[in-house]
N, C-alpha and C positions, 0 to 999 in steps of 0.2 A: 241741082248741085249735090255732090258726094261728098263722103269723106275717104280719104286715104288715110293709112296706118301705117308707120315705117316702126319698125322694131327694130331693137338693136342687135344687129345681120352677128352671124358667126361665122369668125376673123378666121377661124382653123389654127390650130397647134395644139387641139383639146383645151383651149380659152371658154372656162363656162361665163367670169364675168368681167366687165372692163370698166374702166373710172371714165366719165363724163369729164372732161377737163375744161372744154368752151364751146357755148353756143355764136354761131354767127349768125342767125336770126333773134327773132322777137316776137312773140305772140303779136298778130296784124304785116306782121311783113309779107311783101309779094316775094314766092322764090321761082325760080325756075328749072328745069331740068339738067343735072348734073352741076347744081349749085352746090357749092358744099354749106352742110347745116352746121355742124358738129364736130370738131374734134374728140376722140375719145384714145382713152391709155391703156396700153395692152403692159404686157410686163417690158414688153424690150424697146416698144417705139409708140410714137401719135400716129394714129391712122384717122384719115377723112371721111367724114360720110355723106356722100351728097343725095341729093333729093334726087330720086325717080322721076317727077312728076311736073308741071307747073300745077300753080296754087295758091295759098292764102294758107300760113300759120294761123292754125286754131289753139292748139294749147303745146307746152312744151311739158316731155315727160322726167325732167329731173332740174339739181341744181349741180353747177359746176363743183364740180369732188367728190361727187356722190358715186357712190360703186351702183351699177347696174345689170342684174343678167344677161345673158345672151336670151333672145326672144321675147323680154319685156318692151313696154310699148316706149318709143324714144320721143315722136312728133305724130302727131294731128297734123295735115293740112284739107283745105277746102278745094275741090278740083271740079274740073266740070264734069257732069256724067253719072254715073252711079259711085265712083269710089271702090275701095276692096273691101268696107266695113262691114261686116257680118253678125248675127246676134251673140254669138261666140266671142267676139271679140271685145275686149275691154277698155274703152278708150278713158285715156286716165283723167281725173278729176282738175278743173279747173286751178291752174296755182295760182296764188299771190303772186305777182307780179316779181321779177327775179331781180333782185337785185343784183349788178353785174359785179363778179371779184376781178381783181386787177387780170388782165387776158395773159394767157399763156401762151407765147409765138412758140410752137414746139417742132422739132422733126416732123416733117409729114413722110407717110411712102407713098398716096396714089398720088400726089402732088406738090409742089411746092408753096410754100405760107405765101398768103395773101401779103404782100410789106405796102407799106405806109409810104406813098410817092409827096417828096412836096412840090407844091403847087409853084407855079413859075410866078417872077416879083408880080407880074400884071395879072395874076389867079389867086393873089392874095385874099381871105376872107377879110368881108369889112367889117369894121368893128361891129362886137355886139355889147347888146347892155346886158349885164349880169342876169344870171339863170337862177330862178328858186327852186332849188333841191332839196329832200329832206336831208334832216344831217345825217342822216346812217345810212344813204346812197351812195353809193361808188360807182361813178360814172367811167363812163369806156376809156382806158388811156395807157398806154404804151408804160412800162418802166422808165425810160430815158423821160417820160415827158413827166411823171410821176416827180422825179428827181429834179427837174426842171421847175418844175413849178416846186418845189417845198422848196428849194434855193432862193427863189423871187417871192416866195411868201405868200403865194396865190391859193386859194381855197379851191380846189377842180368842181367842186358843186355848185359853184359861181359862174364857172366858166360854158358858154355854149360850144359845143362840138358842130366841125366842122366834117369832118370825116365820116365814113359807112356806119350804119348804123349810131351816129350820133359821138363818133370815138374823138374824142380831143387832141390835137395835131400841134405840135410847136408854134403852127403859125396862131392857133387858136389863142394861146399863152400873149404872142404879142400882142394880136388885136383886142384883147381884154388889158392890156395896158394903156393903148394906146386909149380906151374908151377912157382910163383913170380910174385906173384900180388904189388909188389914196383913197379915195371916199371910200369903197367898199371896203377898206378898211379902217371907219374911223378917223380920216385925215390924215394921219400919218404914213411916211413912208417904212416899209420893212429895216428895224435895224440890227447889226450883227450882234447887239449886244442886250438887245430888248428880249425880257422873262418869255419863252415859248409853252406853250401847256396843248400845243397839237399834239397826234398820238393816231399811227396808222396801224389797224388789222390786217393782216395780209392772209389770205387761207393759204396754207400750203397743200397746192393738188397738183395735179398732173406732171410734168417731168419733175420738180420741184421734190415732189412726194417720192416718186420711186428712188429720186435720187438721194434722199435720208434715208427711205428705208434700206437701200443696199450700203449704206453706208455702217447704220446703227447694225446690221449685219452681219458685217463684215468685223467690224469691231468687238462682239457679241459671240461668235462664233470662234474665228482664228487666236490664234495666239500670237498677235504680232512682237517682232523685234526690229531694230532697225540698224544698220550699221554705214558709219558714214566714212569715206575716204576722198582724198584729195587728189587730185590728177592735173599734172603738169600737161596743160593741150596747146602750146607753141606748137611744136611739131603738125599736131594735124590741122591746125589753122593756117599754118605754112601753106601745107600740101591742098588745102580747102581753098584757101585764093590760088594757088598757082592752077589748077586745075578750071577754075572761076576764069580766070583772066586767058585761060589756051582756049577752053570749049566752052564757057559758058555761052557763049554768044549762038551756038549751033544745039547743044543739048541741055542749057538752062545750067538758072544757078544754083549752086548747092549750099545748101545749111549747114551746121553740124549733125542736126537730127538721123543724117543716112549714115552718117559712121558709126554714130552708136550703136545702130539697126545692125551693123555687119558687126560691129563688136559683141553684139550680144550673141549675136548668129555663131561665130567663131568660139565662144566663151564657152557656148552651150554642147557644143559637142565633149566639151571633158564634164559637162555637170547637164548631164540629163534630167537627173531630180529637179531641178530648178524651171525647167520647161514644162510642167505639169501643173494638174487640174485634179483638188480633192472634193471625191463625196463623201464628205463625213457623215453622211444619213446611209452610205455602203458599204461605206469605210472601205471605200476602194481610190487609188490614185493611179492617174493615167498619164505614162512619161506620152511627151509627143516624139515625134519626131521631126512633123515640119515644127515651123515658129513661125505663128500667127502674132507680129508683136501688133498690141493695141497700143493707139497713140493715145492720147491723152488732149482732150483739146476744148477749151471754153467757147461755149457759143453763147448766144440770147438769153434761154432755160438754165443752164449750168453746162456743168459739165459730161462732157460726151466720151466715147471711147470708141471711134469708129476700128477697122481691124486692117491691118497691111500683112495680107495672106500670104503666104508663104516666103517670109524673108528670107528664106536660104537660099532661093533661086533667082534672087535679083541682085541688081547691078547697083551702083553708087546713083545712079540716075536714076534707074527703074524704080528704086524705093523712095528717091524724091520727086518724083513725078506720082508717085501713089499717094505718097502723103500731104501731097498737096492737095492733091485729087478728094481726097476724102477731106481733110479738112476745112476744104469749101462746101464740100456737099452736107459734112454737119452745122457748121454755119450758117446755112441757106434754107434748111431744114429738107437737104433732099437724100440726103444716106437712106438708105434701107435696110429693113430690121436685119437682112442675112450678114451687111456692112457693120453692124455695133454688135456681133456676139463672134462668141469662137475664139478669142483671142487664149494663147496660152501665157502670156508673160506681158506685162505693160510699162510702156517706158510716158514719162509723165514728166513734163520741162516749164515751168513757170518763167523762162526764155530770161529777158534783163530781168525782171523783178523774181529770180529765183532767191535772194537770197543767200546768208550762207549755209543753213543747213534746214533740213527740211523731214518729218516725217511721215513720208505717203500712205496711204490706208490702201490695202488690197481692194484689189478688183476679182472678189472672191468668183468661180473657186480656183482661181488661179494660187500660186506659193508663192507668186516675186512680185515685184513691182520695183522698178529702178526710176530714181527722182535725179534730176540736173538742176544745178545751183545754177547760178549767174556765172558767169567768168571774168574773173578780176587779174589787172595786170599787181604785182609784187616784187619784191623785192626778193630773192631766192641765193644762198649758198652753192656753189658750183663749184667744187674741187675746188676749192680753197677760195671762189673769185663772187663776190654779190654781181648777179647777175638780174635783168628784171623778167619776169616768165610769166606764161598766161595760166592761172591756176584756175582751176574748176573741184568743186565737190560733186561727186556724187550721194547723194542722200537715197540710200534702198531699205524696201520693208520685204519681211520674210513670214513666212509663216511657222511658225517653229514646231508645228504638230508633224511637218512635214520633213523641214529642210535643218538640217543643223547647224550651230553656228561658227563653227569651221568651215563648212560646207560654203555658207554665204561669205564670208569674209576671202576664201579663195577664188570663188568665182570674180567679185570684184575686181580682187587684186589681178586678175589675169584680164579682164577687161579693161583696168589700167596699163599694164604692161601692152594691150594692143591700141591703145590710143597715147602711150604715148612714143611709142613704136609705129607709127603707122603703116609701114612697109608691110612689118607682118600680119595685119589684114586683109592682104592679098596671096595671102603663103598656103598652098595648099599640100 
């Protein structure tokens, strides 16, 4: 028997080091070839690393959030043969035993996330009797089932896992009820109004992490402002079912989301500045030309920003077929890094629960970011008659090192007057 050595391979883009985010094995696990071991966080995405080899986990080289070089040692496994291990080579020190931090389902690019299938009624786990954990263990288990169980009141270190690597599965939850989880608590059952004194740690790593640091960033660096305005969208809600009810059936349905796409597109040719990208470490700013608008989209990890390339050159369809497109693919964790960067302007819609007014934080180093309220029906003044109309806010952040605030407040206004004009979004 040998040992194999996997370091941590170089991703390319001049990346010297990357953050460990999650292991899918375990010191003692059998793995096989083109298994994935690890996920790991580069600046822009999760990338996979599968194992080379079949084998036997001998030791693991970090803890999830740990930053690591490019070419330190990542995994130990046991293989048949000689192995690559050489006297040169350093193979890392046996660790304590890692305690698991809540998993990070994140973007992949060689592949798509392992997802959690449940088990059909007759594949049910059968009940099991409570598990002895230490108390500062945090055993494998999904967010959704995290929140699931602190709702029912169940301790997850009590609970036997049913899932890979030992991961705790909803049905898991059940079948620890149905054992009577009242005794493991004392006899009583969980009530809404009984003294609580739990208290969970959460590490913040992996997308979690990049995604505060561009955040605190962002905030940190720009000088944002925001300005909000109200828009009458009867009109293109008209024109959005009439359009829906002729071709949806043949060329799909349409959102609002593609109008805006063509209103910004439309908007941006009298305000170039606002289609730009500053380096304030150049102190240089760069007008586009095309408009890469980023969507804005919540997945599992947070929030994403996948890119709808070139909206000048697409159609009402074409960009709702794109933006579907991508927004499943960041959902699913199958985007790829070239998919979430590039964008020059980002349009950002918290859909029914937008709210009435909203202020977005840049998706530096972009100048704009335009935010959509909810859309509420009102009561409206109309040449003298109360009339009831569909009103929408737009909530936008600017960056004011850049753009000025006439500058933003026009451009709005002119992406008002084309939504609630919609004819002239088609005017060339």
């Amino acid at each position: 028997m040998g040992t194999h050595v996997i370091k941590m391979p170089d991703i390319g883009e001049g990346i010297a080091e990357v953050e460990l985010a999650q292991w899918h094995v375990k010191v003692g696990d059998l793995v096989v070839e083109d298994q994935v071991l690890a996920d790991v966080m580069t600046d822009k995405a999760m990338v996979d690393i599968p194992s080379p080899v079949h084998g036997k986990v001998l030791s693991l080289g970090g803890q999830p959030g740990e930053v690591m070089a490019v070419g330190s040692v990542l995994i130990s496994i046991e293989v048949e043969g000689a192995g690559n291990l050489k006297a040169s080579d350093q193979l890392v020190k046996e660790p304590a035993p890692i305690k698991e931090a809540a998993p990070v389902v994140a973007p992949k690019v060689e592949a798509a996330p392992v997802l959690e299938s449940k088990p059909a009624a007759s594949c049910r786990p059968a009940p099991q009797a409570p598990v002895a954990r230490d108390a500062d263990e945090r055993p494998l288990a999904s967010p959704a089932v995290r929140k699931h169980a602190l709702d029912l009141g169940i301790q997850l270190r009590l609970v036997q896992g049913s899932g890979p690597a030992g991961r705790i599965l909803h049905e898991d939850l059940d079948a620890y009820l149905a054992q009577g989880n009242q005794r493991a608590h004392g006899g009583s059952a969980p009530s809404g109004y009984a003294q609580r004194h739990d208290e969970e740690q959460i590490p913040v790593i992996g997308m979690r992490r990049k995604i505060a640091q561009r955040m605190q960033d962002a905030t940190q660096r720009a000088a944002h402002f925001s300005y909000v305005e109200e828009i009458d969208v009867t009109a293109v809600e008209e024109l959005r079912a009439h359009l829906n009810e002729k071709h949806g059936a043949s060329r799909g349905k349409l959102t609002l989301l593609p109008f805006l796409v063509r209103a910004l597109v439309v908007a941006l040719r009298e305000f170039p500045q606002i289609n730009a990208r500053y380096d304030d470490e150049a102190q240089v700013i760069t007008r586009h030309g095309a408009v890469h608008v980023g969507v804005a989209t919540q997945s599992d990890v947070g929030l994403m920003v996948p890119v709808v390339r070139h909206a000048e050159a697409r159609s009402l369809w074409d960009s709702a077929a794109e933006i579907a497109r991508l927004a499943t693919a960041a959902r699913t964790g199958k985007a790829a890094r070239d998919e979430l960067s590039g964008s020059t302007i980002t349009l950002t819609s918290l859909g029914a629960l937008g709210g009435i007014v909203s202020t977005p934080v840049l998706n530096l180093p972009e100048v704009a970011i335009v935010g959509v309220n909810k859309i509420v029906e009102r009561p409206m003044v109309i040449k003298g008659q109360i009339v009831v109309r569909k009103m929408m806010n737009l909530s936008s952040s600017f960056d004011h090192r850049v753009v000025d605030g006439m500058d933003a407040a026009l451009f709005i206004q002119a992406i008002r007057g084309l939504l609630e004009q919609p004819a002239s979004l088609f005017l060339e």
